[in-house]
C-alpha positions in Angstrom: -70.7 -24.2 -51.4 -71.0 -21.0 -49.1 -67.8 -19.1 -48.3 -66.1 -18.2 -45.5 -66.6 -14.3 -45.2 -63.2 -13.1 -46.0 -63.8 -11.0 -42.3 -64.0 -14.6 -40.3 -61.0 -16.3 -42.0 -58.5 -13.0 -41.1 -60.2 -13.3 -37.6 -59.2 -17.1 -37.5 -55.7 -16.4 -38.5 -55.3 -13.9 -36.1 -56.2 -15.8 -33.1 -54.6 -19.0 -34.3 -51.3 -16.4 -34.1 -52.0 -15.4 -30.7 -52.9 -18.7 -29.5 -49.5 -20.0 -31.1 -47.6 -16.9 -29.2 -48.8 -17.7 -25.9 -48.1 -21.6 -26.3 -44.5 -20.2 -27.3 -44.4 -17.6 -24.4 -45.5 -20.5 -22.0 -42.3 -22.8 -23.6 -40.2 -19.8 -22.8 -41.1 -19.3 -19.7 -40.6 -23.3 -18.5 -36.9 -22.3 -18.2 -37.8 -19.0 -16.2 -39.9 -20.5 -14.0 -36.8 -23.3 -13.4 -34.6 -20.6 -12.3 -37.3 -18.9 -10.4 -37.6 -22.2 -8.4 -34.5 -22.8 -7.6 -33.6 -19.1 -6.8 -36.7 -19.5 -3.9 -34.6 -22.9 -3.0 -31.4 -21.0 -1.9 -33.3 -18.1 -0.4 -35.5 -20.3 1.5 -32.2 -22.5 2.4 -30.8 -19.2 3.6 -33.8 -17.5 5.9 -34.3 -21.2 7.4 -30.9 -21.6 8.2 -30.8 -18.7 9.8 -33.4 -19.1 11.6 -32.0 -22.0 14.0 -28.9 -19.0 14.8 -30.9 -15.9 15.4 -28.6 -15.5 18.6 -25.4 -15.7 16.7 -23.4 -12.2 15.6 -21.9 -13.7 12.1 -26.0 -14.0 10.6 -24.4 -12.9 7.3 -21.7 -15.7 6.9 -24.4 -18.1 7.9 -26.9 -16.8 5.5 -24.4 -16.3 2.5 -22.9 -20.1 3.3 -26.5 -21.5 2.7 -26.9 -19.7 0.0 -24.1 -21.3 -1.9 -23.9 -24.5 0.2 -27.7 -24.8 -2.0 -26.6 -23.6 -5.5 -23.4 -26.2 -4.8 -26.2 -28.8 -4.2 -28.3 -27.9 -7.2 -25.3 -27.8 -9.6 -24.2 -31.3 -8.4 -27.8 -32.8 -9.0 -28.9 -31.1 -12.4 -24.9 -31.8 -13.9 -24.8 -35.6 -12.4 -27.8 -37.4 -12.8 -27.6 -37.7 -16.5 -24.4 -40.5 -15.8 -27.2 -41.9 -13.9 -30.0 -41.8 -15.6 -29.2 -41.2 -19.8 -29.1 -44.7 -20.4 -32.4 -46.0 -19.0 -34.8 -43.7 -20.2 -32.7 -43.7 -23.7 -33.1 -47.5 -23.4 -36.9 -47.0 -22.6 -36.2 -48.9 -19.4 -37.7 -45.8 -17.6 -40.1 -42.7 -18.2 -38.3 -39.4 -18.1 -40.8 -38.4 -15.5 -40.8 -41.4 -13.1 -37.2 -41.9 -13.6 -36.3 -38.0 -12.4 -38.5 -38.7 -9.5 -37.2 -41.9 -8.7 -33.4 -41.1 -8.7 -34.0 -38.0 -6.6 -36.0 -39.7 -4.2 -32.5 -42.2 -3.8 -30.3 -39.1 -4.2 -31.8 -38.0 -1.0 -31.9 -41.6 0.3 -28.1 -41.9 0.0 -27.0 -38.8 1.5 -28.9 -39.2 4.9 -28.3 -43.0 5.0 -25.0 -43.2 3.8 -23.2 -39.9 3.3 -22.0 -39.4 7.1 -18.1 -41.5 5.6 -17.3 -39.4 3.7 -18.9 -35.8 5.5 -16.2 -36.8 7.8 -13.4 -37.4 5.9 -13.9 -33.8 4.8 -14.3 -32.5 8.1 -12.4 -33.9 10.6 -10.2 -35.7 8.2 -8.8 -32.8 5.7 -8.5 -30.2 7.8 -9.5 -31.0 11.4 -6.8 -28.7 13.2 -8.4 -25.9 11.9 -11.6 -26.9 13.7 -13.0 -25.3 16.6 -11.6 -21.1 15.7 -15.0 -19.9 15.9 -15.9 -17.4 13.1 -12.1 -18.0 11.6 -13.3 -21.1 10.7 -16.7 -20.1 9.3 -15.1 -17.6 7.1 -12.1 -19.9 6.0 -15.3 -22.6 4.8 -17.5 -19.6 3.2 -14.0 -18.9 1.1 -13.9 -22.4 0.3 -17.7 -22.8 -1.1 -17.3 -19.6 -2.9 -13.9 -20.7 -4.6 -15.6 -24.2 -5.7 -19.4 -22.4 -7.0 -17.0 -20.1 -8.9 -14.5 -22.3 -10.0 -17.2 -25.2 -11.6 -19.9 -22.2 -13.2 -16.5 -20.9 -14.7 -15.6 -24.4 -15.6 -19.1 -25.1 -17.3 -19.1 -21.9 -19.5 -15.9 -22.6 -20.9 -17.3 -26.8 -21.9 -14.4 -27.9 -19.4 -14.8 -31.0 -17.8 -14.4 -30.9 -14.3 -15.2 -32.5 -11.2 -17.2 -31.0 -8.2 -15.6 -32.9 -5.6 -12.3 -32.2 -6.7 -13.0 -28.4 -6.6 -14.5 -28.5 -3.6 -11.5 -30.8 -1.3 -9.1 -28.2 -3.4 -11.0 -25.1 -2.2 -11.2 -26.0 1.5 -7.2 -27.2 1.0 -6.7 -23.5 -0.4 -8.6 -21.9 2.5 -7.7 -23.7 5.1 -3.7 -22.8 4.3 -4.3 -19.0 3.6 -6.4 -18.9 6.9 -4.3 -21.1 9.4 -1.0 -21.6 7.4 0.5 -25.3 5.7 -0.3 -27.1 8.8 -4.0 -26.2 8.4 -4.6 -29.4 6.1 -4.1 -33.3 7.2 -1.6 -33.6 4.0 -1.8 -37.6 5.2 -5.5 -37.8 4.2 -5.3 -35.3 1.2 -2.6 -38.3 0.0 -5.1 -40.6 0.5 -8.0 -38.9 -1.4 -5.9 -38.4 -4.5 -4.9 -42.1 -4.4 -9.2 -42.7 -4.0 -9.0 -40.2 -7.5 -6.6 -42.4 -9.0 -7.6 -45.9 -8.3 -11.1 -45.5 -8.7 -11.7 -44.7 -12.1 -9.6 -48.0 -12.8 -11.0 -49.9 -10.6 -14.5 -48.8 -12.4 -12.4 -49.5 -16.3 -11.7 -53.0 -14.9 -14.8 -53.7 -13.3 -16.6 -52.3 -16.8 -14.3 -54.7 -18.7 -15.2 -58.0 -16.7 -18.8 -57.1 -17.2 -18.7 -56.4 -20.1 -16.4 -59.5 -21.2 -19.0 -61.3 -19.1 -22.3 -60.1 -20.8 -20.5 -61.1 -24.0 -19.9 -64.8 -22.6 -22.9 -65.4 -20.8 -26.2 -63.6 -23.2 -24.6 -61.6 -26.5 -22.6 -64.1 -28.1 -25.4 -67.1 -27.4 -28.0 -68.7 -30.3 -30.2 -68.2 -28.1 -30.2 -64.8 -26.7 -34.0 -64.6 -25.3 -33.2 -67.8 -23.2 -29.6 -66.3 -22.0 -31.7 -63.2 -21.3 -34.4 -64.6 -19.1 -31.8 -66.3 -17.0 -28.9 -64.3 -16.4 -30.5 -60.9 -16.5 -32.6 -61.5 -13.2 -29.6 -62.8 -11.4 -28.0 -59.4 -12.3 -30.9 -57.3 -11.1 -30.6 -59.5 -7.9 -27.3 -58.5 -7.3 -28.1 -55.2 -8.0 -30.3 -54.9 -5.2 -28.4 -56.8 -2.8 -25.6 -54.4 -3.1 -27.8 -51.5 -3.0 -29.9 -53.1 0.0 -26.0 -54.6 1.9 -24.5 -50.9 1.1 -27.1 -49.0 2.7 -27.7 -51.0 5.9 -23.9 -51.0 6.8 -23.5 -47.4 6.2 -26.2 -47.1 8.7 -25.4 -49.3 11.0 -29.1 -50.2 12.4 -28.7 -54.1 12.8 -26.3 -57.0 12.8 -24.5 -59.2 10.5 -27.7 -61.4 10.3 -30.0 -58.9 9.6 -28.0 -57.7 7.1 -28.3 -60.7 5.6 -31.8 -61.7 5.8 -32.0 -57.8 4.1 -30.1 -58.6 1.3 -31.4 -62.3 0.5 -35.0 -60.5 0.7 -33.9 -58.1 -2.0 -32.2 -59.7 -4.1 -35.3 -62.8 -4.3 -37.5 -59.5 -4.8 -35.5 -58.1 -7.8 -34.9 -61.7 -9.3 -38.5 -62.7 -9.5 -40.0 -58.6 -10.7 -36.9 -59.0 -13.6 -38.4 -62.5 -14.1 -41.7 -61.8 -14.7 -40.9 -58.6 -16.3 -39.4 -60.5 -19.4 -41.8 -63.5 -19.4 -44.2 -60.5 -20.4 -41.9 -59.0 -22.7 -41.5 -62.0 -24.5 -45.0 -63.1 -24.3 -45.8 -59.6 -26.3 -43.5 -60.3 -28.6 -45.1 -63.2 -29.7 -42.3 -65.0 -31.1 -40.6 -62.0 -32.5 -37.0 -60.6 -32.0 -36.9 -58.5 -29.0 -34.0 -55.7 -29.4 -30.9 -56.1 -26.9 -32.6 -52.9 -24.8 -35.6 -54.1 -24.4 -33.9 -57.4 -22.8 -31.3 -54.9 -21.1 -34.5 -52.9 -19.3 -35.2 -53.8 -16.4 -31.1 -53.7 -15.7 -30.7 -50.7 -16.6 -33.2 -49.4 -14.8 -31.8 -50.7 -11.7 -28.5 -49.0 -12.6 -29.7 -46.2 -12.8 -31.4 -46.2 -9.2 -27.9 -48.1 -7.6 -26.5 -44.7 -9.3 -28.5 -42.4 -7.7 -28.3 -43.8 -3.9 -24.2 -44.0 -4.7 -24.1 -40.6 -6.4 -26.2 -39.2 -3.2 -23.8 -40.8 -0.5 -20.7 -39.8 -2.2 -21.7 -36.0 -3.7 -23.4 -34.7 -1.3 -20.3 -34.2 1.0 -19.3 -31.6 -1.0 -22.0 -29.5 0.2 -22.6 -31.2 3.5 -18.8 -30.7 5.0 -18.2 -27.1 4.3 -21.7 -26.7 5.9 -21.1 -28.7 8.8 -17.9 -26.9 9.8 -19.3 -23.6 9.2 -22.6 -24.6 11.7 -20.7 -26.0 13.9 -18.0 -23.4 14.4 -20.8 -20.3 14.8 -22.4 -23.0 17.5 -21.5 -22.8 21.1 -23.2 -26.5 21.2 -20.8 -27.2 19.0 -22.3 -30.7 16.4 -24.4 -33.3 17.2 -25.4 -36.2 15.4 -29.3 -34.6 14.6 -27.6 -31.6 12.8 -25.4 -33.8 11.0 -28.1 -35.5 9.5 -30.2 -32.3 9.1 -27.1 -31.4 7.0 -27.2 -34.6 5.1 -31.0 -34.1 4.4 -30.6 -30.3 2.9 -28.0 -31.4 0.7 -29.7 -34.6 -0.3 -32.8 -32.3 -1.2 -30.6 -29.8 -2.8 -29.3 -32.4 -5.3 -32.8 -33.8 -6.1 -34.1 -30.3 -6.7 -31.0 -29.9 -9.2 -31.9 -33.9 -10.5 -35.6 -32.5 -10.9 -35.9 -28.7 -12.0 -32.1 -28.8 -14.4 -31.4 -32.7 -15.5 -34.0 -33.3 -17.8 -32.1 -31.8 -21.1 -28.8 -33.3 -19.8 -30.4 -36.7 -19.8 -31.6 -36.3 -23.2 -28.7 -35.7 -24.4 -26.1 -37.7 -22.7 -28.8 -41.0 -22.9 -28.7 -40.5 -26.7 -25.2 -40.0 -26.9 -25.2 -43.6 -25.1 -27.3 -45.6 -26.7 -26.0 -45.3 -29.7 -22.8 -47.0 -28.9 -24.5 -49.7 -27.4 -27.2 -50.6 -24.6 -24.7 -53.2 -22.8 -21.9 -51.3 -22.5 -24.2 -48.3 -21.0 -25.4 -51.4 -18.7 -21.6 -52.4 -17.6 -20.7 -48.7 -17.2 -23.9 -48.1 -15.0 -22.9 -50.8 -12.8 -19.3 -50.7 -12.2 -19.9 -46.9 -11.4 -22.2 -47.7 -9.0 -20.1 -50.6 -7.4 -16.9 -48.6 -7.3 -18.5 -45.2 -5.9 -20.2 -47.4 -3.6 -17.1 -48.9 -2.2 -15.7 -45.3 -2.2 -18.3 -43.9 0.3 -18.3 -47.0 2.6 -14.6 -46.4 2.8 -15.0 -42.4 3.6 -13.1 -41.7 0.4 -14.7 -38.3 -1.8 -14.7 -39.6 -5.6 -16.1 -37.8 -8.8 -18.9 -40.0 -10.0 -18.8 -38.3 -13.3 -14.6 -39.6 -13.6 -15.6 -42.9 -12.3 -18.0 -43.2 -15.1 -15.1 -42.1 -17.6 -12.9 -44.6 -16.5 -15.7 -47.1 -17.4 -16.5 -46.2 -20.2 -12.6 -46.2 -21.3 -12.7 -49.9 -19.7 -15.1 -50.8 -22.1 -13.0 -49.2 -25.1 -10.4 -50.4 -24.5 -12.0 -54.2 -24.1 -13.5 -54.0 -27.2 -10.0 -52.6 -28.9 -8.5 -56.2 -27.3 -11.0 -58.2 -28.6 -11.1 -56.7 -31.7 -7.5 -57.0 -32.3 -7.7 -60.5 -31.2 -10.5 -61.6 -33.7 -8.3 -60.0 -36.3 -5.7 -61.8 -35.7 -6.1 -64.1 -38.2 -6.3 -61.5 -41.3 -3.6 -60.0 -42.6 -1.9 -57.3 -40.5 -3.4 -53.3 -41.0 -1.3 -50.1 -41.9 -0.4 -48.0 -38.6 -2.6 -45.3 -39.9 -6.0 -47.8 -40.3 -5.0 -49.1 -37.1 -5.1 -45.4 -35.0 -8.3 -44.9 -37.0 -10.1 -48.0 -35.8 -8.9 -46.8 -32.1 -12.6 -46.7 -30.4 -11.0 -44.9 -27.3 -9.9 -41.3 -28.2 -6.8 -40.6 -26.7 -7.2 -37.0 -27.4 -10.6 -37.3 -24.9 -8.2 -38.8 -22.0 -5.6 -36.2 -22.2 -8.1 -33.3 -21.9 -9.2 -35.4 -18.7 -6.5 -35.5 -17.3 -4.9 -32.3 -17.8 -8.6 -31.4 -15.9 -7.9 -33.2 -13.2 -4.5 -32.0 -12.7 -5.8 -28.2 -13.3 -9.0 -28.1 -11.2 -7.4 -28.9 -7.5 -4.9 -26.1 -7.6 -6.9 -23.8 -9.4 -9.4 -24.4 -6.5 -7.2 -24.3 -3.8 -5.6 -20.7 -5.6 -9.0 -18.9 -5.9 -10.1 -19.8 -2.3 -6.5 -18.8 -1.4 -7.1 -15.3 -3.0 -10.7 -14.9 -1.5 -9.2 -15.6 2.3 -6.5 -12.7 1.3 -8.2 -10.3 -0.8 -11.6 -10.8 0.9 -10.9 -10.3 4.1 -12.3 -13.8 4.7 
């Protein structure tokens, strides 16, 4: 057999080395190119923004307000969407691909069609005295967005977890009093927001805990799970998208009661019989085989996942769209109208999804495997009574953190499965204290640190945009 000349082979190794380099300098570069993206989002945010105000004197508030208002909006989207998203692709309910698209298409969705509630709570409702001071107001909100873009990068370098929302109602709190004094902020509404932050991650634990208890009753604990399965799970995809399909034409307030529901029936027959069909095939595939709780849990999932990215949409996008609003409409001598409001909406809905599309992939990933390994159906019941409860939350005006509304279901679901534990136990002799603290599935350590960051993060806020106002001149 005729050798390779020794010339050839070194030449082969040489280009499979520079082929190998550029396929690693083209991996390296995926991130750069991220960046680059999103750095020509907020400077196109900026030069477009200013281009409606070219006859205004304060061009450099206006510009450095979109600026951040956009980085705000990308943070938000490429943080969020993995409580969103994580357990449906980890499930395989979804492609990573079509489910990024699809969840920033109904991130954008929900802030134009439903995201006007709670806008408004943040601007007319938290601090609506100070409305109407011309460039003192622009300045006090530009304080406010940079307090709250500091305040959460500085809060995701050091691994704490914080909320966006809550920076961003305790930055415009902190600005608004070092501006225009105590009187500056509606402290009735601020009440009322912190009671929204209290009740609504337990209103999520419970709803979790009924679900889950319910998912138990009605499909895991059956013989026959496949049967349980192919009835119950389209009824819960029907009432996924009757919610979704109920929330959405209320918030927008285009027809009547009737309409609304002829809307809803129509969805909900339309998820029911694509769930339907969707596990006849699965089951037909499996020809007779076991089919694994996830792949039963898909199509659920899946519609989770979307219901969480219209409600994250409605209720998130606030944070960038109230701070905006006030600044545009105080460095307007038209003052608002209900076209720029939803202009508003739409850049921060689009901000989000860039965020959802360019940054969430790797948080996905992670947080989807992180999931899944506890269990598909308790990803399912957390999925759900998130969406529900942020939902409710944005038809009711009220800001909430999505990410602590999915923490509170997730400790709903702990905590359900401690009780039931303890109650099938019952029976066998009693455990030593220690065992007992061991077998805890909710770490009490984990709620302590989120709570302490929810006490921390809305004075911290409110004290950096506070210092900006007076050291900044702002």
């Amino acid at each position: 057999m005729r050798r390779e000349p020794r010339e050839y082979r070194t030449l082969d190794k040489d280009l499979s080395r520079v082929t190998h380099t550029e396929r690693a300098v083209l991996h390296s570069a995926r991130s750069f190119m991220r960046l680059g993206l999103g750095l020509i989002f907020i400077a196109a945010t900026a030069y477009v923004g200013t281009g409606f105000f070219a006859d205004q004197p304060a061009l450099g508030i206006l510009a450095a307000s979109m600026a951040v208002a956009a980085y705000l909006a990308m943070s938000i989207g490429g943080n969020d969407v993995a409580n969103a998203l994580g357990p449906a692709v980890a499930a395989g309910a979804i492609g990573m691909t079509t489910g990024l698209l699809s969840v920033a298409v109904l991130e954008v969705l929900g802030a134009v069609i439903a995201g006007g509630g709670v806008t408004a709570t943040l601007t007319e409702g938290l601090v609506g005295s100070t409305l109407g001071e011309g460039e003192a107001t622009a300045r006090m909100m530009l304080a406010a967005l940079l307090a709250a873009g500091s305040w959460i990068s500085l809060a995701t370098w050091l691994g704490a977890p914080v909320s966006t929302t809550h920076s961003v109602v305790g930055a415009i709190a902190g600005a608004g009093m070092a501006s225009f004094g105590l009187g500056a902020v509606n402290w009735p509404a601020m009440a009322m927001i912190a009671f929204g932050w209290i009740v609504s991650p337990l209103v999520a634990g419970l709803i979790a805990a009924g679900l889950m208890a319910l998912l138990r009753w009605l499909v895991m604990d059956r013989e026959d799970r496949l049967a349980a399965a192919r009835m119950w799970m389209p009824v819960a995809v029907a009432l996924t998208s009757a919610m979704l399909a109920g929330v959405a034409e209320l918030a927008w307030h285009g027809t009547g009661l009737a309409a609304n529901a002829v809307l809803v029936l129509v969805c909900a027959l339309l998820g029911w019989v694509y769930t339907r069909r969707r596990i006849d095939r699965q089951l037909r595939g499996a020809g007779g085989g076991r089919l694994a709780v996830k792949q039963l849990l898909a199509v659920p999932l899946a519609a989770s996942a979307l219901v969480m990215g219209f409600a994250h949409g409605a209720n998130d996008t606030s944070n960038v769209a109230a701070p905006l609003t006030i600044i545009l409409d105080s460095l307007s001598a038209a003052g608002g109208d209900a076209l720029r409001g939803r202009l508003v909406l739409l850049l921060g809905g689009l901000g989000i999804a860039l965020g959802v599309l360019l940054f969430g992939r790797r948080l996905v990933h992670m947080v989807g495997s992180r999931i899944t390994r506890l269990n598909a159906a308790r990803a399912l019941c957390v999925s759900l009574a998130t969406a529900a409860t942020v939902l409710a939350a944005s038809l009711m005006g009220l800001p909430v953190s999505t990410t602590h509304v999915a923490v509170g279901g997730v400790f709903g679901v702990g905590f359900y499965r401690e009780w039931r534990d303890r109650r099938l136990a019952a029976s066998h002799a009693p455990l030593p204290d220690e065992e007992r603290r061991r077998r805890h599935l909710v770490r009490r350590s984990y709620m302590r640190m989120i709570l302490g960051a929810w006490l921390v993060t809305v004075p911290a806020a409110a004290a950096l945009a506070a210092a900006l106002v007076w050291i900044g001149g702002f």
